[in-house]
Structure formats: structure tokens, C-alpha cells
N, C-alpha and C positions, 0 to 999 in steps of 0.2 A: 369296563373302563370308561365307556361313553359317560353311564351314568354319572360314575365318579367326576368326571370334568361336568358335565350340567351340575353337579353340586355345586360345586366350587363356582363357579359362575355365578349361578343364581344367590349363592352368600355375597362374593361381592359387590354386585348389583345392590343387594339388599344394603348392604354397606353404604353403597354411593346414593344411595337413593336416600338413605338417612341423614346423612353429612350433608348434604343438597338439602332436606329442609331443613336442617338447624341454623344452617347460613343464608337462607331465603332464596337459593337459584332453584330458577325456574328449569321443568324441565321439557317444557317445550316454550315455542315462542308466540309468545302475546301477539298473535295478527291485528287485536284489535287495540291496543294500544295507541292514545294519541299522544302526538308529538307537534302537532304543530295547529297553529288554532288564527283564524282569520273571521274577524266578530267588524259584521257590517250594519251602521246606523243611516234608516233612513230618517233626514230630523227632520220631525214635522209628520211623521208617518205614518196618520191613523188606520184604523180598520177600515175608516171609511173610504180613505185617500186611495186603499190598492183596490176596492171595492167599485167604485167610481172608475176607475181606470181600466179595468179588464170592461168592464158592462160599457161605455162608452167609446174604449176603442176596440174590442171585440179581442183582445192579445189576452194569449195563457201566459202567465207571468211565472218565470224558474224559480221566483222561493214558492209557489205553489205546489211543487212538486217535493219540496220540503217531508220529510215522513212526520216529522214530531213538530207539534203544533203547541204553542198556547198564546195566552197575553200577558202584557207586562204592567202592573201597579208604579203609578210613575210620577207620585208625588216628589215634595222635596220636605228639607226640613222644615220650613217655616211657611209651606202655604199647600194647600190640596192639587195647586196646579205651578208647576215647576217650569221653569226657564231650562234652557240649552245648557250652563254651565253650571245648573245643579245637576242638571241632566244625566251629563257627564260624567261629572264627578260620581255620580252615583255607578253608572257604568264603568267606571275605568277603576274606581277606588272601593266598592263596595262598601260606602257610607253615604249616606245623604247631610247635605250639608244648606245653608240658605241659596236663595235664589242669585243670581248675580257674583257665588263664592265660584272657583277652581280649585280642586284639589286640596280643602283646606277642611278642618271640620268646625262647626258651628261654634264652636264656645271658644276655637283658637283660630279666629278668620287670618291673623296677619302671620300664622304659624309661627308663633314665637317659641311656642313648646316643642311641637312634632306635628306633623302632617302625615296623612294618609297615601302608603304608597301607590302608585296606581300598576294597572297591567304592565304595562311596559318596564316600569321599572323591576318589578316583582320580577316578572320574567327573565328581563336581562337578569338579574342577580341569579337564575337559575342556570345561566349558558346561553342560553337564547337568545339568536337574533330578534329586533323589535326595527318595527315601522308604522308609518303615520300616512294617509292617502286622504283628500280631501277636495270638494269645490270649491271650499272654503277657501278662504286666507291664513295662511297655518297660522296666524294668531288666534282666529275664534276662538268658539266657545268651546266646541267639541272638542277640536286638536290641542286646546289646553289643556283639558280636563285629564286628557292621556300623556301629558308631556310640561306642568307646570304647577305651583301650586301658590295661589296668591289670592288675597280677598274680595278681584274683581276683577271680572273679564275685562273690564274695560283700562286695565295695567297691560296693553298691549306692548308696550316697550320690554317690559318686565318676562309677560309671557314669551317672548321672542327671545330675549337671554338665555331662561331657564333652556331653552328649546337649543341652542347654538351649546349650552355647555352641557348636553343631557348627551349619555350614553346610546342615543337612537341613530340605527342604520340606516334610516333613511325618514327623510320628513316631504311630503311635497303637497301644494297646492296653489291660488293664486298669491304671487308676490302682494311681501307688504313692504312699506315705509320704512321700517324700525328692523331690517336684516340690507345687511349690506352686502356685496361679493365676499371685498372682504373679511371681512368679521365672519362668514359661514366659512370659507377656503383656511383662513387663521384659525379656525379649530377643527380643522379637519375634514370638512366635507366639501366633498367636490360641487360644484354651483352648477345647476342644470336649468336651462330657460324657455324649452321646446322639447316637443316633439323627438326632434332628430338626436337633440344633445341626453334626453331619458333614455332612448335606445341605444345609445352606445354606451352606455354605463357596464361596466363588469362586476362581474361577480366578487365580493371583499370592499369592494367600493362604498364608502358611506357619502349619501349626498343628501343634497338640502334643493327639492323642485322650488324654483321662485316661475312661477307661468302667470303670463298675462293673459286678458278676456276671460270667456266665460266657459268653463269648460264642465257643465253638463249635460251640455245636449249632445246629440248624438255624431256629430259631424265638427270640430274644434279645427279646422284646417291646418295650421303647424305645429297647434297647442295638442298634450294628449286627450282623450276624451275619458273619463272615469273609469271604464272594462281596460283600455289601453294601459294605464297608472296601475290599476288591480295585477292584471295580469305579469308589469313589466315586474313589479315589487314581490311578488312572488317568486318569481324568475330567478330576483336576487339575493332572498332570503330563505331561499331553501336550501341555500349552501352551506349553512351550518351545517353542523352536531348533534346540536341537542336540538334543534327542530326550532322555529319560530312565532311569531306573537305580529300579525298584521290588524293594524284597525280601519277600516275602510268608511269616510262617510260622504253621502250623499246628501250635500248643503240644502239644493233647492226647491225641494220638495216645499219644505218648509217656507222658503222665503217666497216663495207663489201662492203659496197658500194662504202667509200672510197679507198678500195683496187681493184673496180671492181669484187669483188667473187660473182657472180650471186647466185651461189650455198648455198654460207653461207649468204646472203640478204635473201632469201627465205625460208632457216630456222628461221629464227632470225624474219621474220614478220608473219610466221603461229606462232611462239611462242609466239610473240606477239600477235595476236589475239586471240589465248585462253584464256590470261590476256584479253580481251573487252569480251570474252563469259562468263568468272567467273564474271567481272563486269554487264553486261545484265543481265546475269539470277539473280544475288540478285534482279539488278531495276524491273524487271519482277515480282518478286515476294511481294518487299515492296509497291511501287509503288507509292511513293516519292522520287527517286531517279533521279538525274541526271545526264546523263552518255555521255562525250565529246570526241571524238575521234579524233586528228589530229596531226600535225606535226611541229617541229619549223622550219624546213625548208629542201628543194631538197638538196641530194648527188648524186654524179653520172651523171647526164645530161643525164639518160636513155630517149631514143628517138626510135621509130616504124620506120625503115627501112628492106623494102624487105620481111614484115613479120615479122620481127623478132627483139628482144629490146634488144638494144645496150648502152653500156657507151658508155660516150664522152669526159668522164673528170672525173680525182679521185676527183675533188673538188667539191664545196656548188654549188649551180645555186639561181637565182632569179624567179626560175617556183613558183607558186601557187602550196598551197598543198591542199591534202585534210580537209572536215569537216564534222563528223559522229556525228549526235546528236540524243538521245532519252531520251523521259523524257518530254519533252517543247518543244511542237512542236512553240512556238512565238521564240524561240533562233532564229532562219533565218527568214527574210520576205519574203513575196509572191514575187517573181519573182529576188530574191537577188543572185545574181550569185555568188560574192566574199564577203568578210571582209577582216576586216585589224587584223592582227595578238593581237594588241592590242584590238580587240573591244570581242573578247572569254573572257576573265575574268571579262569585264565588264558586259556581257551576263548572265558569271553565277551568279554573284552577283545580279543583276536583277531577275535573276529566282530565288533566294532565297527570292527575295522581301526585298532586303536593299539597303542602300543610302550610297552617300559617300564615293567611291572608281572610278576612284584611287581616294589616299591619299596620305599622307607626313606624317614621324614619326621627330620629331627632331632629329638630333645626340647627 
């Protein structure tokens, strides 16, 4: 009798077990599945800039602890050495497009036809909450390229619109000109100006950081400091569903770089890497997260002579930057030394397991 019931069992087992692949369920659960993905740009970030900073101030930097390693090819369209909002656009939309474009691709700069979607938006259309963290002024270059699409950074008015009527949960960095109270409150998002007014933010809350000063050194006294922003946006985007799409960048690596201030490079990227330790330790602890560390491209032409790392130039270079990834160790291949600056958004799209990016939205 026993037997005869283990028959019967083990047929319909076999039964369910068949109906379950013909309909694609899974029959155990994907531990390693990501869901949610937080991609951190140092701008201006060369190999040499985290190189110079561990050897001179003697600190183990947390994307060093990174498992999966490479560099990034970080041309643009129309020149070997790329600006901040081809940059971007390369990062956010996986196209490259000219120097000085956002979000737009080369041969339709004023997007008259279609424009390329970027992360955020992609994402949102998946369920996903999306947000923007920056030293920047959420007009830049960067926080355009993920939230605007128009044939010159310097249409800051414009980028600031797109950004006020965009589906994003949350946008902050320093206040600019061209965003009012409001005009940010009038479409929805709550107006935050400190410190104090970030942290009481709740959770469903969309809001628009306008902060004044300088907030990437380490100590912003009522303003937040970049780990604090990382951290808080996280906090509040993990409240979804379907999991989230955070872009976190670290302005002034870059802009000290540009001026050759060694000094203020090496602030501005340990402050940035505390932003990649608040983003590690969440991935660490959810353990669907995916967590991208690199750069849009070389400031500085910092070069190893005599011992010692030198500028060579206040301007962009064409060096390979770095790539810190954890989360998905398939993001790089066995023995991949470089990518192309375009092939990281297509990466993480992949790691979320969707299709169909890039893309094209109509104008």
C-alpha cells in the first residue's frame, strides 16, 4: 500500500514538475537575483587619481575591496577624449553621442526624431523606483545625462524642466537658479534644503534636494555630506517592489583636478568612497543589490614620475578609467581587461534580467 501511494506521488510530482517548466516557474528561489542596482560615478576619476590617494594618504579605499575589477573605454562620439555630458550620456543611455550633447544621439542632437532612453527612465517604465544624488547642481552634466535630453549642457533651464516634469523619486544636489520651490512642490515633489529637512523625508515621498555650499567634503555642517545623501536615498528607495535604479556622483574629484589641487582631489574621493561604503554595506546586507563603481572619464593626466603623481594638464585625457563591481560577478568576463563606456548600462540591465536597452523614446 505504502508503495502504491509513493507511486502516485512521485507521478504527480512529475506532473508538476513539468507544468512548472512549460510555464517558466522556478522551482526554487533565485538567491542571486538582482533587484535593485546603485551605479556610482567618480567624475574625473582616473586610475591614477585613486592611485595617488591611497599612496599619499596611506587609506584602503572600499571600492578596493570590490571582487570584480576592470576599466572603462571612455571616448565620446566625435572626439578620443569626452566631456562630462557625453559622458553620461554614454552611462546613462548606452550610446555615445558628441561632446557637450545630453541624452541625445549624434545625428538628432535637438531630438527632433527620438532620443535615447536613459537608466532611469528605462527602469522606471519597469516598476522601479529611480533617483539622482549628486555635488553637483542637479543641472550638470552628469545628473543630466540620467534625467534630460537636449543638445547642450549648457540649456540649463531646459535640463531643469525635463528634471521637474520627469518621473524620478527623488533628485538632490546643490540648488540652482532655474528650480523654484515652487515649480518643484507644483509637480509634486517635496522641497528639501538641509540636512535636517533630508532626514525627515518618508518613505513614498518624492522630493527635489536644492542644498547650498559645498557638500563634498567630509564634514557639510547642516548641509548633507555625499555617504549621508547615499545612504538617506537608499533608505527611501528601497520601499518599492520591484527594487530600484540609484545614480550616485561624485562631482569634485573632477573639478580639483581640473585645477590640479591634489589636495582637494583627495578629499573629494575619500568623500566619495564613503558614498560606495553606504552603498556596499546595504548590497552586503540585502543581497540583491548591485553596486557599479567607475568613472566618465580622466582629469588631470596625473602620471607616476620619480615616485611621485604629477598633473599634466588641467584638462579631460583619453586614459581608461576604472570598474568596481559587486553584486554580479558575470558583469566582467574571464580575462576582460577593458569595456566601452557604453557597454556598463547595458551590463546592468542585463543583471536585472531585461531586454531592450538601449532604446529609442519618440519626441
Amino acid at each position: 500500500m505504502s508503495s502504491f501511494f509513493e507511486k502516485i506521488s512521485s507521478f504527480f510530482m512529475a506532473i508538476l514538475l513539468f507544468l512548472m517548466s512549460i510555464f517558466g516557474i522556478s522551482t526554487k528561489q533565485d538567491e542571486d537575483k538582482i533587484k535593485n542596482v546603485i551605479l556610482l560615478i567618480g567624475d574625473g576619476m582616473g586610475i591614477m587619481s585613486v592611485e595617488k590617494t591611497k599612496q599619499e594618504t596611506g587609506m584602503t579605499l572600499t571600492m578596493d575591496s570590490f571582487p570584480v575589477r576592470s576599466q572603462s573605454q571612455t571616448a565620446s562620439a566625435d572626439s578620443s577624449v569626452t566631456d562630462s555630458a557625453a559622458g553620461a550620456t554614454a552611462l546613462a543611455c548606452g550610446v555615445r553621442t558628441n561632446n557637450g550633447c545630453v541624452g541625445v544621439y549624434p545625428d538628432d542632437m535637438n531630438a527632433e526624431n527620438s532620443y535615447p532612453m536613459n537608466l532611469c527612465e528605462f527602469t522606471k517604465s519597469k516598476g522601479m523606483m529611480t533617483g539622482i544624488v549628486t555635488t553637483d547642481s542637479t543641472r550638470g552634466a552628469t545628473p543630466g545625462g540620467f534625467s534630460a535630453h537636449t543638445s547642450s549642457r549648457n540649456n540649463t533651464s531646459e535640463i531643469t524642466r525635463q528634471q521637474i516634469q520627469s518621473d524620478l523619486d527623488l533628485i538632490w544636489g546643490v540648488a540652482t537658479s532655474t528650480c523654484s520651490q515652487s515649480e518643484a512642490e507644483n509637480a509634486g515633489f517635496t522641497y528639501v534644503t538641509d540636512y535636517a529637512s533630508m532626514s525627515a523625508l518618508e518613505e513614498g515621498t518624492r522630493s527635489f534636494g536644492q542644498f547650498t555650499g559645498e557638500l563634498w567634503h567630509s564634514d557639510c555642517g547642516e548641509m548633507p555630506t555625499l555617504s549621508q545623501m547615499t545612504a538617506k536615498a537608499i533608505d527611501l528607495l528601497d520601499d518599492g517592489e520591484n527594487g530600484f535604479f540609484l545614480m550616485v556622483e561624485g562631482a569634485h574629484i573632477d573639478k580639483n583636478n581640473h585645477n590640479n589641487n591634489g589636495e582637494g582631489m583627495k578629499e573629494a574621493l575619500l568623500s566619495f568612497d564613503e558614498a560606495v561604503k553606504a552603498a556596499l554595506d546595504y548590497a552586503k546586507k540585502d543581497g540583491h543589490t548591485l553596486v557599479v563603481v567607475t568613472a566618465d572619464h580622466e582629469t588631470g593626466g596625473i602620471t607616476l614620475e620619480n615616485g611621485e603623481y604629477v598633473y599634466t594638464t588641467t584638462g579631460h585625457t583619453g586614459a581608461d578609467v576604472p570598474v568596481y563591481v559587486y553584486g554580479y560577478d558575470a558583469f566582467i568576463q574571464e580575462g576582460e581587461e577593458s569595456v566601452l563606456n557604453t557597454d556598463i548600462p547595458k551590463r546592468i540591465v542585463a543583471a536585472l534580467e531585461q531586454e531592450g536597452f538601449p532604446c529609442s523614446a519618440a519626441a
